[in-house]
Phi, psi and omega in degrees: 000155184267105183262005162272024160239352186228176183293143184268146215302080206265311204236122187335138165307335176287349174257056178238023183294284173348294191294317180309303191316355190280308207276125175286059194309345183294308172311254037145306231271130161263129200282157156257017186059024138216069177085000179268216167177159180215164198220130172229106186278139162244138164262151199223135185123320210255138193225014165190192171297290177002277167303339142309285172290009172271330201268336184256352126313352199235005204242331188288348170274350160285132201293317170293356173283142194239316205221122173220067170275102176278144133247114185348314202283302206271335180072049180231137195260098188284095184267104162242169193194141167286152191113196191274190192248353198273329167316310193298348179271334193295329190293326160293296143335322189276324177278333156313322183316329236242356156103029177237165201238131179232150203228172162287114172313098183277042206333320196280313157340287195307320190285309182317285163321335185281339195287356195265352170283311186315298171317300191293309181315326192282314158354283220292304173319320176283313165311329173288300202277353178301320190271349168286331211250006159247354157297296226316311187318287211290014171271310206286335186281304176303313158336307203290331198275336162325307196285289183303023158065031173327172176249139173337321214264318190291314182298325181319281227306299200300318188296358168262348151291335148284323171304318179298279177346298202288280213320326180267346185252353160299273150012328192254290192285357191236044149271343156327300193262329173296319175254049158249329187268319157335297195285302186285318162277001162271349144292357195099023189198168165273179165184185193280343182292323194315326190264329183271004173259005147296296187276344167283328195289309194293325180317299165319306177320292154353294158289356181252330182286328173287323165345276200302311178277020164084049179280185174255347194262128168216144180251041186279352165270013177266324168290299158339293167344280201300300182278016152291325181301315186282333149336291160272005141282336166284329189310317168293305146015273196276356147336286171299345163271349198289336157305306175314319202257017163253325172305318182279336170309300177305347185275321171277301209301037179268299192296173213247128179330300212233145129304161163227132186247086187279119183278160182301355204276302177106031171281170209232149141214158149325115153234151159302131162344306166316320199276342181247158173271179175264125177120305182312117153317121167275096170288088161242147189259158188306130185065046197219108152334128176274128175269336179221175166312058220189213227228091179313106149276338186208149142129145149208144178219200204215082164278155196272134175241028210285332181294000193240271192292325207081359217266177156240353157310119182312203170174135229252120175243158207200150194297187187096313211252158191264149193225129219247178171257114194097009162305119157269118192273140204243333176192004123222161171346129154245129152276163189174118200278148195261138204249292181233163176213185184041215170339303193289356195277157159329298188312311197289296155003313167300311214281311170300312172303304198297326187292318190289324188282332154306291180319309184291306190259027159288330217269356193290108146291134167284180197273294186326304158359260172327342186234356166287331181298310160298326160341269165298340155293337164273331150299313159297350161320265191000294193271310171257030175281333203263296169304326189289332187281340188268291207303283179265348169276335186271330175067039187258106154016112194284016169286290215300291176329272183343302167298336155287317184315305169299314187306290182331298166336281211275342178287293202277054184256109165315046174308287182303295190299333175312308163293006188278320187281294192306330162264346137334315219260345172280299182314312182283326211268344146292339177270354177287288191306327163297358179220032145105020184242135167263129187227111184267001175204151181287336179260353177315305196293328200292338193262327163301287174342330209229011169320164180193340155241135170259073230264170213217160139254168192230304175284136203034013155261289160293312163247207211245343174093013166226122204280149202207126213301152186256006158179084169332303213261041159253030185240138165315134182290317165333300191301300172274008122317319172285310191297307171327317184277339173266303180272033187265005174243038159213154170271355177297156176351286201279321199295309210298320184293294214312339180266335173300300190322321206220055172304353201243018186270133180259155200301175161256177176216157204088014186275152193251111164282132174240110210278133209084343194229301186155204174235182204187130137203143214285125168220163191296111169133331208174195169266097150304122157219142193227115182147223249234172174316326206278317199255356152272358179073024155290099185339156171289322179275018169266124176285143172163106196232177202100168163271133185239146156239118152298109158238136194241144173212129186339110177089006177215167198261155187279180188239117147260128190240137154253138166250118073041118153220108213299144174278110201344148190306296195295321216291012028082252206304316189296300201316299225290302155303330169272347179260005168250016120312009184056037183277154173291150147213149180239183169234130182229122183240179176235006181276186204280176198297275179351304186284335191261357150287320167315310202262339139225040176265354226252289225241041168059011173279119189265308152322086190223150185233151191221164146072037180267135134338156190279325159301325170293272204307336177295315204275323168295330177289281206328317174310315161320293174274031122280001162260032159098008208248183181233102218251139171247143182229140183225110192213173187228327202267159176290006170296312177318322186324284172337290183312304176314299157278036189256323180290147190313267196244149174237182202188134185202140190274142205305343182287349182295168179309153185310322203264341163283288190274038113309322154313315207296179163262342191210140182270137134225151191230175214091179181254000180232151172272101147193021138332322211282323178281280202347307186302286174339299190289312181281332177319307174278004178286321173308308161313319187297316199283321180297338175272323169327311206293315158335300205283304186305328215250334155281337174295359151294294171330301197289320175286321185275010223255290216302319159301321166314327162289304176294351164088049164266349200246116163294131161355292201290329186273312218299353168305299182300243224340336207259298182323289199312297183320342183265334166273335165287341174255354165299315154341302183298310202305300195307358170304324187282358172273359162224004179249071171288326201276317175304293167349316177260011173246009168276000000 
């Protein structure tokens, strides 16, 4: 980036109202190579779909905008436009209107402010419930004092002592949410803070006026409460995206800081990644991660490719061959003239898929959701069609009315529905862990339930993702000692098996590594070598497919050792089970055509894909959902990442990369699959119980409401009454932690 024409990103994103106006957004823009231009932006502000969609809608209407993608999780605003790049500050300037603040997209910036967010949140969270859990005492003193006839003068006394508490830490803890609601009505619009900075301000208001005229009511622990709650659901909230949103971070931090930049002179410098171009010659050294895109010229080694392909098998690149970013050259010098670099690289390529699929599956609403939105509004109907119905058809006194209308309240208080998902969702999720499942997102199970495909990965999913000699003990003992002893002075893969076979062989010395090819030592008569058909002189017509080492010694016939990678203990047993669940299943792998037919001709799988890209498997799933099906997808490498999250719900075993299970919804550990049913079973037991739970807890609703309108139900039972609905479907929850054996046959 040209960071010497514009200001540098210095100062938290919550102080960037100032600074954007600063910033020469044209400088940031990149062409896109057909007359066009793109801009990658972080947004400050934005706290749901809502808002996503008000900005990229407000953005899609400029006639030259081709692309407007917020995404929620990481909050970075992908802007393209046909034109020049001088279009960008107005286009910036029209979504700024709307009273969020945008900056050029800084992952380390972004991390930073969220983490300086996270911190005021947790402040504020922590102040509220230490002041709700000394109102709720002195409420209680007051509770008390109704029955025992306090005295006025005392009950005051007590509502100026929750106010002195409640009014500074309402003051304090509801700036979060206040300049937010702040920022959106002074553009002209809403947002989900207005109403809870409306409804805490007004609670509050309220209760210090009755304080003051000696009321008998004051509601300051309600207000506190309440904003405590709301406080750690954002806190979690934003926990969970700032973890999604580390997965694509840590995904760029892949690439390499700095470069050594071999000049036409054939001097050699250091530069930032940023700073080189395309057409610059490149010096990458034996263990040094590739920072960009490009072309071997000189040079041949063995890059670790598992981010690209999945494989853990090296992959022998010669000049000529394209060589990718976030790559490891594993074992010689390369020169690689560089081709694309930033955005335009494989990696980044990665980190947009993952984001864009992160995006598609924010937009997933739970059933809880979904049946809270009618819920709640139909309940404040109620109670107040029920005062209005007591004052004027009843002619009843507007206190007492005012007190069924509360009875109404507090009866229908969606306590129970609330509890229909979530204790379900605490029980499997102990019953899960026990036997070694991590359930990483609140809606995997409702989304398992309804999987109805299975898609595979093939290296460290089906198998364990480590090569493994395939039968020691037809080998001369000699033999494999010898080869064993050559190949403990190298890291490759297979040199790595041949030492698990024969651990107790000590290295030899004076073995030579030839990088790309093998080892050699020098002995009377000749040469021993160990490594590929090529560098043993073995003809094409020696049978044998798979990965092999080859050993040759002066006056022998060569030896071959093969290797496997053996397939998980279950995996067998599981395919065999999920297809007798009626589930679809495929394999979508990036290794060679050969090995992922062997391997699903093995475990009966007729759908299978071989040599796929981490975009071949994303354009596949997508593809699923659109002929209807719902894919559960299960993979470990970091080519998986995309995918995993692109699929309606995943699953990924705990040895995978870090940036793989932050995609999944879900973990497992151990060597055997057979997690996979496991999930699967309980995932629909869960369902059968959340809907009981539903049905019960409305079927509360329909028996106590009515009583409640007519004022047959007093405050105080419709409390109990409201509890019990809450114990009974939490009851309801705890069956599945003891109907284990049904469970595990669905």
């Amino acid at each position: 980036m040209n960071s010497g024409k514009v200001v540098r990103l210095a100062t938290p994103v919550a102080n960037l109202a100032v600074d954007a106006a600063l910033i020469d957004y044209s400088a940031y823009c990149r062409a896109d190579g057909a007359g066009g231009q793109v801009l990658h932006l972080m947004a400050e502000g934005v706290h749901c779909g809502a808002c996503v969609q008000r900005i990229e809608t407000t953005l899609r209407r400029e006639p030259e905008v081709r692309q407007a993608r917020l995404n929620l999780t990481t909050r970075r605003l992908v802007l393209g436009w046909q034109g020049p790049a001088a279009r960008a500050n107005p286009l910036v300037a029209a979504a700024a209107e709307l009273g969020y603040r945008f900056m050029p997209y800084d992952p380390t910036e972004l991390g930073d402010a969220d983490a300086r967010s996270e911190r005021e949140l947790l402040r504020a969270m922590a102040v509220a419930g230490f002041a709700a859990s000394n109102i709720m005492l002195l409420s209680v003193s007051i509770w008390a004092g109704h029955v025992q006839e306090m005295g006025p003068a005392t009950r005051t006394l007590m509502h100026w002592f929750s106010a002195l508490i409640a009014l500074p830490t309402i003051a304090y803890s509801i700036r979060p949410f206040a300049r937010s609601a702040w920022a959106a009505l002074s553009h002209g619009r809403t947002n989900m803070d207005v109403p809870i900075t409306v409804g805490v301000l007004l609670t509050a208001g309220i209760s210090l006026f009755s304080t003051i005229t000696h009321g008998e009511h004051a509601y300051f622990d309600s207000a506190v409460s309440l904003l405590f709650f709301l406080l750690l659901g954002r806190y979690l909230d934003r926990r969970a995206r700032g973890q999604a949103r580390s997965a694509a971070q840590r995904l760029l931090a892949l690439g390499a800081q700095a470069v050594t930049v071999i000049a036409s002179s054939g001097d050699r410098r250091l530069l930032p990644v940023r700073e080189v171009v395309p057409g610059m010659m490149l010096l990458v050294a034996a263990g040094e991660r590739i920072a960009v895109d490009g072309r071997v010229r000189e040079g041949r080694s063995e890059l670790d490719m598992s981010l690209v392909t999945g494989e853990t098998l090296p992959a022998k690149v010669e000049p000529g061959e394209r060589v990718f970013a976030g790559t490891v050259n594993l074992a010689a010098p390369l020169r690689v003239e560089v081709a694309e670099v930033g955005e335009d690289t494989l990696l980044a390529g990665i980190v947009r898929l993952l984001e864009a699929a992160e995006q598609r599956r924010a937009r997933y609403v739970s059933l809880a959701e979904r049946i809270a939105r009618a819920y709640t509004p139909v309940v404040h109907l109620a109670a107040l069609l029920t005062f209005l119905g007591w004052v004027f058809l009843v002619g009843e006194g507007w206190q007492h009315a005012l007190l069924i209308a509360a009875s109404v309240l507090i009866i229908t208080c969606p306590c129970a529905l609330g509890l229909a998902v979530p204790a379900v969702q605490v029980v499997a999720s102990g019953r899960l862990m026990r036997r070694g499942i991590l359930l990483k997102s609140a809606t995997a199970l409702e989304r398992l339930a309804e999987a109805d495909t299975v898609v595979f990965d093939k290296t460290g999913t089906l198998t364990l993702g480590r090569p493994e000699l395939a039968d020691s003990g037809g080998f001369d003992p000699q033999a494999l000692k010898l080869a064993a002893s050559l190949a403990a002075n190298s890291r490759h893969p297979l040199a790595r098996a041949l030492c698990r076979a024969a651990p107790d062989v000590p290295a030899a010395s004076g073995v030579e590594e030839k990088a790309g090819l093998g080892l050699r030592l020098a002995v009377k008569g000749g040469e021993i070598r160990l490594g590929s058909r090529r560098w043993c002189s073995v003809g094409e017509e020696q049978p044998g497919e798979g990965p092999e080492i080859w050993l040759t010694e002066p006056g022998r016939a060569p030896l071959r050792f093969a290797f496997t990678d053996q397939l998980r203990p279950d995996a067998i047993q599981t395919v065999a089970a999920l297809r007798a669940r009626g589930l679809a299943i495929e394999l979508l792998s990036g290794d060679r055509e050969g090995t992922v037919r062997q391997v699903a001709e093995t475990l009966g799988i007729e759908a299978w894909r071989a040599a796929m890209t981490p975009a071949d498997k994303t354009a596949r799933l997508e593809q699923l959902a659109r002929d209807g099906r719902r894919v559960l997808m299960v993979g470990d490498g970091l080519n998986d990442a995309p995918a995993l999250a692109a699929a309606f719900v995943s699953l990924s075993p705990s040895t995978a990369a870090d940036i793989t299970q932050t995609s999944a919804d879900a973990v497992f550990q151990g060597v055997k699959l057979g997690a996979v049913t496991e999930l699967l079973g309980v995932a629909r037991r869960c369902r059968t119980l959340v809907r009981q739970n539903f049905l019960l807890a409305l079927g509360y609703n329909l028996l106590a409401v009515p009583m409640a309108v007519l004022g047959l139900v007093t405050p105080l039972v419709a409390a109990i009454a409201m509890s019990s609905s809450s114990l009974i479907v939490t009851g309801n929850a705890l069956r599945l932690g003891i109907d284990r054996t049904r469970s595990a046959r669905r």
